[in-house]
C-alpha positions as CSV (number, residue, x, y, z in Angstrom):
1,X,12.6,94.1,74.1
2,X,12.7,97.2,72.1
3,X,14.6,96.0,69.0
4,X,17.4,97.7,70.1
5,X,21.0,96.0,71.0
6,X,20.8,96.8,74.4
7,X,17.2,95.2,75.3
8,X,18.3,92.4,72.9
9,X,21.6,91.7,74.7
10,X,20.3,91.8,77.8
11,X,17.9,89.1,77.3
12,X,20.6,87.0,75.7
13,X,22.6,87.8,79.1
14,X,19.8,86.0,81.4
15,X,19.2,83.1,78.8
16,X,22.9,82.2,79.4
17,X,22.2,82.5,83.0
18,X,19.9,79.7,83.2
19,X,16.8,82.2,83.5
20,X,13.5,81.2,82.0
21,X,13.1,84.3,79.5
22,X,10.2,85.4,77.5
23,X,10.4,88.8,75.0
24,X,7.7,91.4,75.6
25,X,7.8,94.7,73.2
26,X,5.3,97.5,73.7
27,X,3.6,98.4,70.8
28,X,2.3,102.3,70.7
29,X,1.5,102.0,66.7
30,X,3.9,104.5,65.9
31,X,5.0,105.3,62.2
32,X,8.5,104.3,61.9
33,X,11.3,107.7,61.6
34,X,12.3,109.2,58.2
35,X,15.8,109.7,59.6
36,X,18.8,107.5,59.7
37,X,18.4,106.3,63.8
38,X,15.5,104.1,64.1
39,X,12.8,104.6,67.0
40,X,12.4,101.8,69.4
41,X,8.7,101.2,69.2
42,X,7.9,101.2,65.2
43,X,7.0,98.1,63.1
44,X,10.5,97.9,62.9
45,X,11.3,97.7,66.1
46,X,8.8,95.0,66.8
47,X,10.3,93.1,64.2
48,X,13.7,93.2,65.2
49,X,12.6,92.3,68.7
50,X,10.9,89.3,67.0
51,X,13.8,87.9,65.2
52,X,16.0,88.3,68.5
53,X,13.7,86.4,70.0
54,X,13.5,83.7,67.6
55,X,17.1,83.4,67.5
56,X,17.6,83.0,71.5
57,X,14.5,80.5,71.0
58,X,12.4,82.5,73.2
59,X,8.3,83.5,73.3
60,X,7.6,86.7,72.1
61,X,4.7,88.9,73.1
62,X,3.6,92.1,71.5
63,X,1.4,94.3,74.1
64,X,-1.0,96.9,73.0
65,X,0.5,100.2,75.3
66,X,-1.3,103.8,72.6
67,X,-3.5,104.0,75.0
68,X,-0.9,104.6,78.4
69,X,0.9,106.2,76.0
70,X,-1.6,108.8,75.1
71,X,-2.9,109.7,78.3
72,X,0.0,109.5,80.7
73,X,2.9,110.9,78.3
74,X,2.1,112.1,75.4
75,X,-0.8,114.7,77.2
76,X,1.5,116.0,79.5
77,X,4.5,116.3,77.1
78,X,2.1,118.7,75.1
79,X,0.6,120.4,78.5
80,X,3.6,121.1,79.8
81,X,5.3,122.9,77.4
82,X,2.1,125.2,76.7
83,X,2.5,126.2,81.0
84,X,6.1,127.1,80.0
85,X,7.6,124.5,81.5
86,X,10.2,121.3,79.9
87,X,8.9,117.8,80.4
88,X,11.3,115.2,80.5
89,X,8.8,111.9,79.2
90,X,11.6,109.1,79.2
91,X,10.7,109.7,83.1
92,X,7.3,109.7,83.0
93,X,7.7,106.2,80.6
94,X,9.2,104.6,82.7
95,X,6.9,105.4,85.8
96,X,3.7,104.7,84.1
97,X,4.1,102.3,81.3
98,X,7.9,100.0,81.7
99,X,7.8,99.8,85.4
100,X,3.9,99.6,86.2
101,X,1.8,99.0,83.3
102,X,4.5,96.7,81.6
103,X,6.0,95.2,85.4
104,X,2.2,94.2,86.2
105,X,1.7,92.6,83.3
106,X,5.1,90.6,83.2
107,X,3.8,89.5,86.8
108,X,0.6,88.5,85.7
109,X,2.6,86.2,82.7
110,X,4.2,84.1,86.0
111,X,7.3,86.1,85.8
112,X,9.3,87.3,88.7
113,X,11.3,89.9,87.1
114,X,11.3,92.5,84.3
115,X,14.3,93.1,82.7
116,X,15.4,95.9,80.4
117,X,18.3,97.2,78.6
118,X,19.0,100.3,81.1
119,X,22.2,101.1,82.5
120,X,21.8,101.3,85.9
121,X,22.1,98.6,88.6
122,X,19.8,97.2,91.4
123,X,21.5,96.0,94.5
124,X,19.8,94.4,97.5
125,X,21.0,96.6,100.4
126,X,23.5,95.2,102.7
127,X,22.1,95.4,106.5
128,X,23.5,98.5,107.5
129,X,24.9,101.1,105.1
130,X,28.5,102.5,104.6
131,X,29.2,105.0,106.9
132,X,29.1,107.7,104.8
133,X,25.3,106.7,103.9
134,X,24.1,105.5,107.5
135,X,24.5,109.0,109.2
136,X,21.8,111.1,107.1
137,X,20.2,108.1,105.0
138,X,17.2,105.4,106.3
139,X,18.9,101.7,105.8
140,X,16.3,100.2,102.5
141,X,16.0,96.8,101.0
142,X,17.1,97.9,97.9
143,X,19.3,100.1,96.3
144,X,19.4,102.0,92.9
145,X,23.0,102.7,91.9
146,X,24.4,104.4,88.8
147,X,25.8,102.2,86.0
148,X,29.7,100.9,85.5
149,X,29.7,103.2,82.3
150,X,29.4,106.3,83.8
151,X,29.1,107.9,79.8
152,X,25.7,105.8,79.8
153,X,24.3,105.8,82.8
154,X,20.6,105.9,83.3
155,X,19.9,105.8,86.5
156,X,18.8,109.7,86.7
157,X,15.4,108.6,84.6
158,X,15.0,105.7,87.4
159,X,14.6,107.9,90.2
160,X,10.8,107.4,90.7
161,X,10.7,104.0,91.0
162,X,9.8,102.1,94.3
163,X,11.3,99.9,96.7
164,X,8.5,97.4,95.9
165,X,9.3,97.7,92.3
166,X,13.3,97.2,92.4
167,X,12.5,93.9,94.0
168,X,10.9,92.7,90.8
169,X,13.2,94.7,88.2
170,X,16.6,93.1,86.7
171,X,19.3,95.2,84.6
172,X,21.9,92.9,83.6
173,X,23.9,95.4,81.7
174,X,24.2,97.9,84.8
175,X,27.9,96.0,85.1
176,X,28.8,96.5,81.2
177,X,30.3,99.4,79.3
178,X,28.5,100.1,76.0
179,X,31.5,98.7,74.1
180,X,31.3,95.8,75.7
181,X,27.7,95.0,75.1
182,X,28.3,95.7,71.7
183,X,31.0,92.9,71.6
184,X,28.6,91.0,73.4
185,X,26.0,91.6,70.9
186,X,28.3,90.0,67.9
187,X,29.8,87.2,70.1
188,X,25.6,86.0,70.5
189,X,25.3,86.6,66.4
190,X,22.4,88.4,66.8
191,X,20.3,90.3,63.9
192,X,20.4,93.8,65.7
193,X,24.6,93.8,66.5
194,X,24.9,96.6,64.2
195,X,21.8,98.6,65.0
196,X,21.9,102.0,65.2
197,X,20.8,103.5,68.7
198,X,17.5,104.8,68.5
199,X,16.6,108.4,69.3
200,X,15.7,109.7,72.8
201,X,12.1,110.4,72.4
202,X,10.0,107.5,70.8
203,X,6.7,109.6,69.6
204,X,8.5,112.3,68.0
205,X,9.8,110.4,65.3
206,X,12.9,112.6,64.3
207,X,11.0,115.7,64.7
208,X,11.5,118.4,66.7
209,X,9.4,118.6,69.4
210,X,7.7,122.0,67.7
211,X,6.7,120.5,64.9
212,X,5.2,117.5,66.8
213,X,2.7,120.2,69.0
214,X,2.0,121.9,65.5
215,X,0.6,118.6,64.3
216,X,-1.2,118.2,67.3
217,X,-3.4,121.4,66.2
218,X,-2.4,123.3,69.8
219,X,-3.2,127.0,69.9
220,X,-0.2,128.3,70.4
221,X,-0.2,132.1,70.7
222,X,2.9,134.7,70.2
223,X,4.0,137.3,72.9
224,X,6.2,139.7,74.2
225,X,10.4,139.2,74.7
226,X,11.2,141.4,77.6
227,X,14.6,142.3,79.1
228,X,14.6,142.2,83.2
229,X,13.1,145.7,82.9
230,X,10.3,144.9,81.7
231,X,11.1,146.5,78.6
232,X,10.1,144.8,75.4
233,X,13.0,143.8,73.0
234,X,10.7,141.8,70.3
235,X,7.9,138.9,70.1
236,X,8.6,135.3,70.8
237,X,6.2,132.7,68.8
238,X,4.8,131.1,71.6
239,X,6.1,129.9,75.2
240,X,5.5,126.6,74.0
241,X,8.5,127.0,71.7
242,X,11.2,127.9,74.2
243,X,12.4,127.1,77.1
244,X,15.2,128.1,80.1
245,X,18.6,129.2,78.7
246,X,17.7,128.7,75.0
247,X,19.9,131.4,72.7
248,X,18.7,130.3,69.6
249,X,15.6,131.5,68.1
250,X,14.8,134.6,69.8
251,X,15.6,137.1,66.7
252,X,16.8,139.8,68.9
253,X,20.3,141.5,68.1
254,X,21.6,143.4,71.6
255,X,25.2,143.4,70.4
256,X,26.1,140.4,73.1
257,X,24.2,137.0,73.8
258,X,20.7,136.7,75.4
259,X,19.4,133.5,77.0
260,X,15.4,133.1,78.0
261,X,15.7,133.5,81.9
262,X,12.1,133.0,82.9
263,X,8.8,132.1,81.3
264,X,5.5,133.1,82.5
265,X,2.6,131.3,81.1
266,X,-0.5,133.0,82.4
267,X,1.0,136.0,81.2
268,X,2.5,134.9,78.1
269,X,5.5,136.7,78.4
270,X,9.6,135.3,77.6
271,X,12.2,136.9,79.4
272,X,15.9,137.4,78.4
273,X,19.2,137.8,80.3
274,X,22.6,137.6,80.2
275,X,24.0,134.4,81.1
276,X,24.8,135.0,84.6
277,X,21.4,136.3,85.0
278,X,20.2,132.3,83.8
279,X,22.5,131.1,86.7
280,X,20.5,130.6,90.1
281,X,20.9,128.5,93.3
282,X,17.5,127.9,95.0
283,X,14.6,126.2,93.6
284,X,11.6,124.4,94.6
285,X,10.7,120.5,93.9
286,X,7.3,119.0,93.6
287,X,6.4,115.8,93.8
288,X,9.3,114.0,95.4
289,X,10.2,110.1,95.7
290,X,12.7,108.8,98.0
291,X,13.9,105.9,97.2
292,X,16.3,106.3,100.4
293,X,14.6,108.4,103.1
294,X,16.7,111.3,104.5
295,X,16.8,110.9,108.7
296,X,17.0,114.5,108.6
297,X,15.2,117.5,107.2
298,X,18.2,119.0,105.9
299,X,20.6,117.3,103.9
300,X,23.7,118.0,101.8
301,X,23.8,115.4,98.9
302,X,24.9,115.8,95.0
303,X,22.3,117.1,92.8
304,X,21.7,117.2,88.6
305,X,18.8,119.1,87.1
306,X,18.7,117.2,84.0
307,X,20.5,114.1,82.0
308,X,23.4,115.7,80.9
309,X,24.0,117.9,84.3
310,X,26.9,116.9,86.3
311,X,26.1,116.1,89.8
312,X,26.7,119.3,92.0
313,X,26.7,119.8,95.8
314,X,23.5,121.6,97.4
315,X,21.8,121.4,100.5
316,X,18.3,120.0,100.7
317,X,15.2,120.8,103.1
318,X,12.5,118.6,103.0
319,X,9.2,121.0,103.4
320,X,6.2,118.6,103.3
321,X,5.4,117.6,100.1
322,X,7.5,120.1,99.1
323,X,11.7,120.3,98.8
324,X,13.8,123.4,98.7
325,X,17.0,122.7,97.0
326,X,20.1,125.5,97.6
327,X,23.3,124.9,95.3
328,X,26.4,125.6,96.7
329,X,27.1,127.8,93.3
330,X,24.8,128.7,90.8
331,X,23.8,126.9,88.3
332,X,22.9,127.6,84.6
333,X,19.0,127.3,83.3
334,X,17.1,125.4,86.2
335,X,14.2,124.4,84.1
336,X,10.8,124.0,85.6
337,X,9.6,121.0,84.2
338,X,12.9,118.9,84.2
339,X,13.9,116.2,87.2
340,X,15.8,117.1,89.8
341,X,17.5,114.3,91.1
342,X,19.7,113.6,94.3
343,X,22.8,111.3,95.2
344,X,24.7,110.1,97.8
345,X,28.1,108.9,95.9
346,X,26.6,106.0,93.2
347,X,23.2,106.0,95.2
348,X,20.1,107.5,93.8
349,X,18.5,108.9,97.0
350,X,15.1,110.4,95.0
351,X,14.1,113.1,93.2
352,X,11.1,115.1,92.0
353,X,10.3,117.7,89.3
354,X,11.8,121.3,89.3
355,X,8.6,123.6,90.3
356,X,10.1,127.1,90.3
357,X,12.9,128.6,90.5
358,X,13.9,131.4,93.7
359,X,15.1,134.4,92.6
């Protein structure tokens, strides 16, 4: 329970199911944002969670998570960026610290479920799949499945999760529409019906995500801007700053628009394009989950490269621990760094993290 009208209606959703509930909210003792939208794990955000849970007449525990926090998101947020690279740590959050740190200890409380406000939906896998799955896709348990409100769906930061982790998750608003959990939040009188959504990324606070390594007192040194000539067209302020198809920021004037097309770290060099120069096909994917295995090596399934991506057809070739994705078309700013993750119609298949991009 973050606080938030989502969390907060879903618990209210179980109650009136007959579950046994209990509220748990992570605390990371973070200050609470300057800015208008609160963030979901602040002294305010405990609070509301606590008055939700007094009005649904459940118990309410507060767990101690800075220290996961620290060292499995908050590190890597700032390492990536200095490689060159765009982490994406609502993914990593929910890996490490909502569905392992948090599941375990919800187990270890007696429960059999953790429940969350996400909009996705969990479905125990019918014995054989619809034909359109069962030619290319292992038959699981369990199956991850994008939301009813396609405008909020959240199953693209699921993708990591396990088979023996769905069994012991619940999202009882993968069936609702926004809207309708906000009506839902009103018709249950409860204290946070007219919250505000809170912002995407807890630790930052309302700040951008520069000003947040600045305060981390990172070394972060300027470079060379270079066209695809290797010709220098001005100094950027640090690779940590920028990242793949960014236009803003780069104070150079060419008489047309230039995006950042690649970013080498060890060099500490930006370079610029046109925007069909940002649009490539193949890339490479480390660190993959399946959630469905493939039956085959090669695959054609739907594919999105970050959150707000729309799915796109591409072929992919499982090599090792390694997977080579080829898009149909190209496709603007593949960021190393972000998720790549696949689909098969509403199924999340897996995923893994955008390595490089093939030129």
């Amino acid at each position: 329970m973050s606080g938030g009208v989502d969390s907060s209606v879903a618990a209210a959703l179980l109650k009136e199911q007959g579950y046994d509930v209990i509220g748990i909210t992570m605390c990371f003792n973070l200050a609470d944002s300057l800015g208008r939208r609160p963030n979901c794990c602040g002294i305010q955000g405990i609070e509301d969670a606590r008055r939700v849970a007094h009005k649904l007449g459940i118990r309410h525990y507060c767990i101690n998570m800075q220290k996961v926090l620290e060292e499995k998101i908050i590190k890597d947020f700032c390492q990536e960026y200095l490689k060159g690279r765009t982490p994406n740590p609502c993914i990593r959050c929910n890996q490490f610290i909502k569905f392992d740190a948090l599941l375990k200890k919800a187990l270890s409380l007696g429960s059999n479920y953790l429940a969350t406000g996400h909009y996705a939906r969990i479905v125990k896998a019918p014995s054989s799949l619809p034909v359109r799955q069962a030619g290319k896709l292992q038959a699981p348990n369990y199956l991850l499945k994008k939301a009813k409100d396609s405008k909020k769906d959240q199953s693209y930061f699921l993708y990591r999760l396990k088979e023996r982790q769905l069994k012991h998750i619940a999202f009882p608003l993968g069936d609702y529409t926004k809207e309708e959990t906000r009506r839902l939040a009103k018709e249950f009188t409860l204290p946070v019906a007219e919250k505000l959504a809170s912002q995407e990324i807890c630790f930052l606070a309302n700040m951008d995500y520069r000003q947040f390594l600045k305060s981390r007192k990172i070394e972060i040194k300027p470079g060379p801007i270079l066209d695809k000539n290797a010709d220098i067209l001005g100094q950027h302020k640090g690779i940590a700053f920028y990242t793949i198809g960014q236009r803003e920021g780069l104070g150079i004037a060419k008489g047309y628009p230039l995006y950042v097309n690649k970013i080498e770290a060890e060099e500490n060099k930006i370079f610029v394009g046109k925007k069909k120069e940002v649009c490539k096909r193949e890339f490479l994917v480390k660190e993959p989950n399946f959630i469905i295995k493939p039956k085959k090596n090669k695959i054609a399934l739907n594919v999105r490269i970050r959150y707000n991506h729309p799915e796109t057809p591409a072929e992919i070739e499982i090599l090792g621990n390694k997977i080579k994705v080829n898009f149909l078309k190209p496709q603007f700013a593949i960021t190393p760094g972000q998720s790549a993750v696949f689909y098969d119609n509403d199924i999340v298949v897996g995923g893994g993290i955008i390595e490089r991009v093939l030129d």
